[in-house]
C-alpha positions in Angstrom: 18.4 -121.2 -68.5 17.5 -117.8 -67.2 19.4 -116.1 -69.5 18.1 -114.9 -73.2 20.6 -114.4 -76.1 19.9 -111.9 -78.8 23.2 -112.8 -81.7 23.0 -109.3 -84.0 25.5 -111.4 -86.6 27.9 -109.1 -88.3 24.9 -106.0 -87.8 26.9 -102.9 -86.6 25.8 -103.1 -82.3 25.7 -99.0 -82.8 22.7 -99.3 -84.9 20.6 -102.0 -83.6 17.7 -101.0 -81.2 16.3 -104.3 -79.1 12.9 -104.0 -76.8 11.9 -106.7 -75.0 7.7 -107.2 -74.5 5.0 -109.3 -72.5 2.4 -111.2 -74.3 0.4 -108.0 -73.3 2.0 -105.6 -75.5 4.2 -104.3 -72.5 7.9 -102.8 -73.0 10.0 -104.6 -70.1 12.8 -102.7 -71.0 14.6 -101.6 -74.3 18.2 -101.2 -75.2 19.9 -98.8 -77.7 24.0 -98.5 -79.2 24.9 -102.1 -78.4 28.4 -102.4 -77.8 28.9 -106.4 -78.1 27.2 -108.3 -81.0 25.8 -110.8 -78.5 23.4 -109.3 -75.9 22.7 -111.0 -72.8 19.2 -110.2 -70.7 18.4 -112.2 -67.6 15.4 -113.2 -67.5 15.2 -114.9 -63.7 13.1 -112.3 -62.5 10.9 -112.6 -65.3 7.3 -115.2 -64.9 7.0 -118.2 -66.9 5.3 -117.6 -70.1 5.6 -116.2 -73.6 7.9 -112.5 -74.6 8.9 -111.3 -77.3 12.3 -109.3 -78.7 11.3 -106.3 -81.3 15.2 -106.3 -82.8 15.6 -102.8 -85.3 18.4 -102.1 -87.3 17.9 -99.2 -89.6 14.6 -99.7 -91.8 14.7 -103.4 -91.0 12.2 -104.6 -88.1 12.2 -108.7 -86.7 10.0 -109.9 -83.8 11.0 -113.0 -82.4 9.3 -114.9 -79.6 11.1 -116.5 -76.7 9.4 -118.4 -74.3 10.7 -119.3 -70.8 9.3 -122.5 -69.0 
């Protein structure tokens, strides 16, 4: 699908920063003070190819790859 889901469990949405990259290290855009624990980003503007999600929630940093084909 065209659409990406980022599932922050039981994290408090207030606290959780997500930014979305390029394989070239560019910020596509970034998104502060969820207010749902499941985010949402269409990505049917975005090329084919390889991105990554820099999730942060307090001290705690995970990069996860998604790749859309």
């Amino acid at each position: 699908t065209n659409i990406a889901k980022i599932d922050i469990g039981n994290l408090d949405p207030s606290e959780v920063s997500i930014e979305f990259f390029s394989t070239y290290g560019q910020r596509i855009t970034s998104i502060q003070n969820l207010q749902q624990y499941i985010y949402k980003l269409s990505m049917s503007d975005f090329s084919k190819g390889i991105y990554f999600f820099k999730i942060q929630y307090r001290n705690e940093l995970i990069v996860k790859k998604v790749v859309k084909i």
